[in-house]
C-alpha positions, 0 to 999 in steps of 0.5 A, spaced: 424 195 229 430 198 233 435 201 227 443 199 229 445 205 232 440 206 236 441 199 239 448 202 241 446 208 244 441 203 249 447 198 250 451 204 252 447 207 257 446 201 260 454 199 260 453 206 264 450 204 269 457 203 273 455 195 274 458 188 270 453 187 266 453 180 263 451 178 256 445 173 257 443 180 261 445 185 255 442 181 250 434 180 254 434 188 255 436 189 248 432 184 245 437 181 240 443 174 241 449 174 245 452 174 239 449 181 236 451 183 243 459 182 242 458 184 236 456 191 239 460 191 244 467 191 239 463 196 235 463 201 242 470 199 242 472 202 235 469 208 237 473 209 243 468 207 248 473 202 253 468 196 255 472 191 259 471 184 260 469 183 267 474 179 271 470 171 273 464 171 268 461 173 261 460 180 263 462 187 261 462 194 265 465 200 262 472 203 264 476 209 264 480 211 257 485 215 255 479 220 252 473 222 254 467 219 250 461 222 249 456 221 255 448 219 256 444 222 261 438 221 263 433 227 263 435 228 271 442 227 270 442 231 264 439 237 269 443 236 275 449 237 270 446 243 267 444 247 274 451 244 277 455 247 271 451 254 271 453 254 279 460 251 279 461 258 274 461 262 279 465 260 284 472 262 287 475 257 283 480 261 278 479 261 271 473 255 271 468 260 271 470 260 262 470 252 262 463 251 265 459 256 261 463 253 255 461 246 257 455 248 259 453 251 251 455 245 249 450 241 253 445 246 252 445 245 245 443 237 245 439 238 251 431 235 248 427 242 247 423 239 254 430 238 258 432 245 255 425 249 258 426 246 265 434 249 265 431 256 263 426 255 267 431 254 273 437 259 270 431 265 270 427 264 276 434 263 280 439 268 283 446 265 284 450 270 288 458 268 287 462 268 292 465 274 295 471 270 298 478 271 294 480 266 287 483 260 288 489 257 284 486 251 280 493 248 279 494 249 287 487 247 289 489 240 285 497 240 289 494 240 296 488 234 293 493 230 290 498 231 296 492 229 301 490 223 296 497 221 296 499 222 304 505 225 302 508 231 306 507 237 303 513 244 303 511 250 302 510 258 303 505 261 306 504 269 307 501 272 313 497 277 314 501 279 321 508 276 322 510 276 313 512 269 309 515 263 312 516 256 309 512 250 312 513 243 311 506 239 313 502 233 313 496 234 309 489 232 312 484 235 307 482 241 303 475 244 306 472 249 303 468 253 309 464 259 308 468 263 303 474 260 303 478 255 302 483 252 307 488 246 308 487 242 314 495 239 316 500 237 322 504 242 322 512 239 322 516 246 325 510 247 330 508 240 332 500 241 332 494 241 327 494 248 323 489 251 318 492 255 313 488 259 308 489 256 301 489 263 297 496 265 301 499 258 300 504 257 295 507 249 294 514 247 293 516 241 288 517 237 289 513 234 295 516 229 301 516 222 304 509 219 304 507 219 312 501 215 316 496 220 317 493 222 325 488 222 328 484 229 327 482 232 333 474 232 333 472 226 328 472 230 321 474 236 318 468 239 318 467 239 325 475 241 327 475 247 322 469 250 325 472 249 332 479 252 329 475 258 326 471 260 333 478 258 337 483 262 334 486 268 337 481 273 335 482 280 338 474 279 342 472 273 344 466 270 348 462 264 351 454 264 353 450 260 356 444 258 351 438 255 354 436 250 349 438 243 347 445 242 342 441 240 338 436 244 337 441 250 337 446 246 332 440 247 326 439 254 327 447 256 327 450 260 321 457 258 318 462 260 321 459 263 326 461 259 332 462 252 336 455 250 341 458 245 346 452 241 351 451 243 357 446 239 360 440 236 357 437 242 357 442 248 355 449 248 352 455 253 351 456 257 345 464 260 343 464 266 339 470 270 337 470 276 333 474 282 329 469 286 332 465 287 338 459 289 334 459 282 331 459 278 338 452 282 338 449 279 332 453 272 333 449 271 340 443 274 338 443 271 332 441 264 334 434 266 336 435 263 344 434 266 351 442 266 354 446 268 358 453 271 357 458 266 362 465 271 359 467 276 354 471 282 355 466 287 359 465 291 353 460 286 351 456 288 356 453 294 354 453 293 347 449 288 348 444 294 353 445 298 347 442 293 342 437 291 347 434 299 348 435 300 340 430 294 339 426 297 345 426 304 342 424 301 335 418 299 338 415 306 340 414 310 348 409 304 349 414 299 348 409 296 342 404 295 347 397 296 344 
């Protein structure tokens, strides 16, 4: 016979569930009256647990309350929670990287010894290499979502590497973590045009502005405009090759960041780079395993392009790899 408590526990993984869960329901899974139901029910209650009465039936769901209760998860859920928190410490996220190991030690110690040796099994058997980019302001990161979630106008400082600080207002789109930053996707007042800012030289100002009706994003979603910004802007060397293969085909082979591939035709397409240092162009292009042809780039490229190609040449003996 199933003892109270573990009745509770049964009814409140199933209040868990995110539906409205009627009564007559509870009680046939449960294998009790409707009666013991609500009994159980108002004993959640007093534990803190927030059951509500959904609206127009007899129903019940679980709501949010002014505390968190202790949590069921299923044996997948309680992994997936495990190996996200073992991930999530190290991020470029500052000071999170002490509340998810903590909060992973908690979850570790009710883990059933089964679920326990497929979270060590994983955690030994895996690397995670953090993230090299530089540490983010959690307040500041929360700032910015709240802004963009509230559709409000934004102020604030922002440093540049070249031209210094100077203050912005703008109208918040998203936060997008690319690569090894973060940045902030915004209409920008003073300028009249879409700008990215990199969020670890932004600082708010409080309090925030007039809400706003948001604009249509260039390129349909955030993702895409930042990857068209980020091999758009004013590198110092920049180039465009012809690659002779499908968009499609090319778009699964491309690195993050490393540009933007534009169709051509049914059977070719463009690829925009941009880089710091020619030597990087090289790799970009070379990098997305297609035969091509360069279209632009400053004359330089040229010859390095030579150069890796009689490096690779040369690496193949006098023979060039001929048996």
């Amino acid at each position: 016979m199933t003892t109270p408590a573990a009745r509770l526990l049964k009814l409140l993984s199933l209040l868990q569930s995110g539906e409205d869960r009627s009564g007559t329901d509870l009680a046939a899974r449960l294998g009790v009256t409707t009666r013991t139901v609500r009994r159980d029910v108002d004993r959640l209650r007093e534990l803190g647990y927030p059951v509500r009465a959904a609206r127009g039936s007899a129903g019940y769901r679980l709501g949010a309350g002014a505390a968190l209760p202790p949590l069921i998860l299923d044996d997948d859920e309680a992994v997936a929670v495990a190996v996200g928190l073992r991930t999530t410490a190290g991020s470029s996220v500052a000071g999170i990287e002490e509340t998810a190991l903590r909060a992973l030690t908690k979850l570790e110690q009710v883990l059933p010894p089964r679920l326990r040796h497929r979270v060590t099994t994983l955690q030994a058997a895996t690397v995670h290499v953090a993230a090299r980019g530089p540490a983010i302001d959690p307040a500041t990161l929360m700032a910015l979502a709240e802004a963009c979630r509230r559709r409000e106008r934004l102020r604030f400082d922002y440093e540049n590497p070249r031209s210094g600080t100077s203050r912005r207002e703008a109208e918040p789109h998203s936060v997008v973590s690319f690569d090894r930053h973060w940045y902030l996707i915004a209409w920008d007042l003073g300028r009249e045009d879409w700008r990215t800012y990199r969020v670890d030289r932004l600082a708010p100002r409080t309090p925030t502005g007039p809400r706003f009706t948001p604009r249509p994003l260039p390129h349909g979603d955030a993702a895409t405009y930042l990857a068209h910004r980020l091999s758009s802007r004013a590198w110092p060397h920049r180039a465009t090759a012809v690659l002779h293969e499908p968009v499609e085909s090319v778009a699964a082979r491309l690195w993050p960041g490393t540009g933007v591939v534009e169709a051509l035709d049914e059977r070719s397409c463009l690829l925009h780079v941009g880089s710091d240092d020619l030597s990087d162009l090289v790799w970009m292009i070379t990098s997305v395993d297609a035969d091509f042809t360069l279209r632009d780039g400053p004359p330089e490229l040229a010859a390095a392009l030579r150069a890796q190609a009689a490096r690779c040449l040369g690496a193949l003996g006098p023979a060039g790899g001929r048996a």
